[in-house]
C-alpha positions as CSV (number, residue, x, y, z in Angstrom):
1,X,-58.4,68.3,20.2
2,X,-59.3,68.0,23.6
3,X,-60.3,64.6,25.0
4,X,-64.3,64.6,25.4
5,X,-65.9,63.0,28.7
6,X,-68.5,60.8,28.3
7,X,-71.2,61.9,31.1
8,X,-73.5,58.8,31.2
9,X,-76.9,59.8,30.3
10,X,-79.7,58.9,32.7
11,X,-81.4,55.5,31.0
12,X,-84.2,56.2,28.3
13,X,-88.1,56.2,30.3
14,X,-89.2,53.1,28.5
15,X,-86.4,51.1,29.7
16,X,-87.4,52.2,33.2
17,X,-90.6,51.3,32.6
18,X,-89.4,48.0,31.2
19,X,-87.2,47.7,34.2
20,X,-89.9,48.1,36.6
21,X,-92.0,45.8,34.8
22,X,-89.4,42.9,35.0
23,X,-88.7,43.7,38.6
24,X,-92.2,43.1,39.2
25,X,-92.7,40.1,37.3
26,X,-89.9,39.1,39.1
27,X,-91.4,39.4,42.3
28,X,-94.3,38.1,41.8
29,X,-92.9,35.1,40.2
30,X,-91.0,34.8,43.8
31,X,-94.4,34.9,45.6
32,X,-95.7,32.4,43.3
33,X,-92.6,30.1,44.2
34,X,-93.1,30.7,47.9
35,X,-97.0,29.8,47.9
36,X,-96.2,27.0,45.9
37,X,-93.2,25.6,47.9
38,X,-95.6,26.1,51.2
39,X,-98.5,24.0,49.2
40,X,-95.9,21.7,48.7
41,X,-94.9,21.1,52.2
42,X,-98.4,21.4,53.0
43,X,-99.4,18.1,50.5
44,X,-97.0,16.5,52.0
45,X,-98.0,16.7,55.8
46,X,-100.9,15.7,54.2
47,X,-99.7,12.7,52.2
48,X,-97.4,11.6,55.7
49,X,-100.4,11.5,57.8
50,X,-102.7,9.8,54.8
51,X,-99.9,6.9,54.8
52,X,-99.8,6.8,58.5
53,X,-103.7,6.3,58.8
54,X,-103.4,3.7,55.9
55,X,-100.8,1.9,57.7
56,X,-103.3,1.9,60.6
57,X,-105.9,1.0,58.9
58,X,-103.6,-2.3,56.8
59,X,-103.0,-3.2,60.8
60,X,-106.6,-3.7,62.3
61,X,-107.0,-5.6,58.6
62,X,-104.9,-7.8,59.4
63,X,-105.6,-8.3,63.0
64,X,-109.3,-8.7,61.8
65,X,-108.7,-11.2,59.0
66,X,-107.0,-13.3,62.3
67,X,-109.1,-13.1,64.5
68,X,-112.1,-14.0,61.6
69,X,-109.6,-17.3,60.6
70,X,-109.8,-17.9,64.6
71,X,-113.5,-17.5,64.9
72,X,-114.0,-19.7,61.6
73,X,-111.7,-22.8,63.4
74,X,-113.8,-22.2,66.3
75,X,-117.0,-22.6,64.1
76,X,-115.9,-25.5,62.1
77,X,-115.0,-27.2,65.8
78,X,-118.4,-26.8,67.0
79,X,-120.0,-27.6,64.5
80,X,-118.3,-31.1,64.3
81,X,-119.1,-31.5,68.4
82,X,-122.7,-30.5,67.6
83,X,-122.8,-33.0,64.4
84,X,-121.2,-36.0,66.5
85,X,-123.7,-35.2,69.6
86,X,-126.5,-35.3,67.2
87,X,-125.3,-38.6,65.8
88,X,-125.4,-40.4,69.3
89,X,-128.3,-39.1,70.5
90,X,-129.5,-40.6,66.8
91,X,-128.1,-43.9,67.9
92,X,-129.6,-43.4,71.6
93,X,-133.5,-42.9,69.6
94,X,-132.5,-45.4,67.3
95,X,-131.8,-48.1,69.9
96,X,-134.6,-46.7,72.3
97,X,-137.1,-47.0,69.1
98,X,-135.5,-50.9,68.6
99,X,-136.3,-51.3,72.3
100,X,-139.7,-50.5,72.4
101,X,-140.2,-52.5,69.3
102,X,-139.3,-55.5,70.7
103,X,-141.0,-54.8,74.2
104,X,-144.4,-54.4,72.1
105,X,-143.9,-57.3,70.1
106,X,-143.4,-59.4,73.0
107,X,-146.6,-61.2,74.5
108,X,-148.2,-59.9,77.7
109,X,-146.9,-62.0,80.5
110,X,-149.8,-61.0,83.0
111,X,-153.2,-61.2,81.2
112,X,-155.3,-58.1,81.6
C-alpha cells in the first residue's frame, strides 16, 4: 500500500464565518477597552482637579473661620469699652443729677 498524503482541506465556511465573527467581537471588545480606559483617565483628571479645588476651598474655610474668631474678640472688646464708658458717663449723670439736687434744695442766698 502506498503511504497516503493528507492535503489539509481548506476550513468548513461556517467556521470562517465563526472566525470572522470572533475576530470582530474581539475587536470591538478592544475598542470598548480603549474608550473605557480613556474615560477612566479622563474621571480622573476630573477627580484630581475636584480634590484640588476642594483643598482650596477647606483653605479660605479656614482662613475665614480665623479671621471671623478675630473679628468676634474684636467685638467682644468693644463692646466691654462701650459698656464701661456708658457706666461712667452713668456715674458722671448720676453725680451731676445729685448735684443739682442739692443746689435746688439749698435756699437762695440773694433774694429776688
Amino acid at each position: 500500500m502506498a503511504p497516503s498524503i493528507a492535503i489539509p482541506s481548506a476550513a468548513p465556511p461556517q467556521q470562517k464565518k465563526g472566525e470572522a465573527a470572533l475576530r470582530r467581537r474581539n475587536e470591538e471588545l478592544e475598542r470598548e477597552l480603549k474608550e473605557s480606559l480613556a474615560r477612566e483617565a479622563r474621571m480622573r483628571e476630573e477627580l484630581a482637579r475636584a480634590m484640588g479645588r476642594l483643598r482650596v476651598a477647606e483653605e479660605a474655610e479656614e482662613r475665614l473661620c480665623s479671621q471671623l474668631g478675630e473679628l468676634e474678640a474684636e467685638a467682644v472688646d468693644e463692646a466691654r469699652e462701650y459698656r464701661a464708658r456708658i457706666v461712667e458717663l452713668l456715674e458722671q449723670l448720676s453725680g451731676a443729677t445729685k448735684l443739682l439736687q442739692k443746689t435746688s434744695s439749698l435756699p437762695t442766698i440773694f433774694p429776688q
